[in-house]
C-alpha positions as CSV (number, residue, x, y, z in Angstrom):
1,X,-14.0,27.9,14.5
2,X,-12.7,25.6,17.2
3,X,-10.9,21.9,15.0
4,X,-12.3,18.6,16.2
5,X,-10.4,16.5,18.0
6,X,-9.6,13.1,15.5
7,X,-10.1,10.0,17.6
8,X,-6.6,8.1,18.0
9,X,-5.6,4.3,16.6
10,X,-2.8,2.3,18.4
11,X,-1.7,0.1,16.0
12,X,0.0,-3.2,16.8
13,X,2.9,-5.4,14.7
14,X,1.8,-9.3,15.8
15,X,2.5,-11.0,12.7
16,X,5.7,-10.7,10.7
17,X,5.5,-9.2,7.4
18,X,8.1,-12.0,6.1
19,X,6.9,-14.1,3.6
20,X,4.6,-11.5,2.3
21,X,4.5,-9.3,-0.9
22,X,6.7,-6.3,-0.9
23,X,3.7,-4.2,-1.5
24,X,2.3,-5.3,2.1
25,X,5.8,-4.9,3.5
26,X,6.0,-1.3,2.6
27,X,2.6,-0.5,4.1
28,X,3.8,-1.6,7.3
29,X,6.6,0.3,6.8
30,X,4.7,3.2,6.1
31,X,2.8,2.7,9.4
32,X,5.7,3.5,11.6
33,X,5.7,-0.2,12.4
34,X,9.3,-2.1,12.9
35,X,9.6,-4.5,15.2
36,X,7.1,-7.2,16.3
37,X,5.1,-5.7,19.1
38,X,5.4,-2.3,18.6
39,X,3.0,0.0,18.9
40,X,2.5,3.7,16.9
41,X,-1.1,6.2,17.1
42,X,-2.1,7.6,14.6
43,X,-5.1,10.1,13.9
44,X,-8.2,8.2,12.7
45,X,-8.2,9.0,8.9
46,X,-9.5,7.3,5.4
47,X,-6.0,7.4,4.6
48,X,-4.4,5.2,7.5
49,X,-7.8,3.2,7.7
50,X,-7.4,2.0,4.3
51,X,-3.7,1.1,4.9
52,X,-5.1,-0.6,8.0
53,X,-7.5,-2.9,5.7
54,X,-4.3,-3.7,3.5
55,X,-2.6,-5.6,6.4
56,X,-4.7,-6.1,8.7
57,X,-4.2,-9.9,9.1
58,X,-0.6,-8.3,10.4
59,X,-1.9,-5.9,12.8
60,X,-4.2,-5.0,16.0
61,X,-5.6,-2.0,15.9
62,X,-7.3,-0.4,19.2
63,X,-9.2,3.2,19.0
64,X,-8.6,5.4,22.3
């Protein structure tokens, strides 16, 4: 049986996580984010989506 291919998210650092609980800090972290501006993808899953929701006044997320 031939796999699906999982859409793609580019996800964006625009706002510092400074100044915001550690909790939210680590999910950034978790993301592969760094720097402000950088950009990771990652497979479109419940997991990352509900990671997205978490910060999401940090990030910009784009599907591909």
């Amino acid at each position: 049986m031939a796999k699906k291919k999982q859409q793609q998210l580019t996800i964006t650092l625009v706002k510092s996580p400074i100044g915001y609980t550690k909790r939210q800090k680590n999910t950034v972290r978790a993301l592969g984010l760094r720097r402000m501006n950088q950009s990771v993808s990652h497979e479109d899953t419940p997991v990352i989506r509900g990671m997205i929701d978490k910060v999401g006044h940090l990030v910009r997320v784009e599907e591909k």
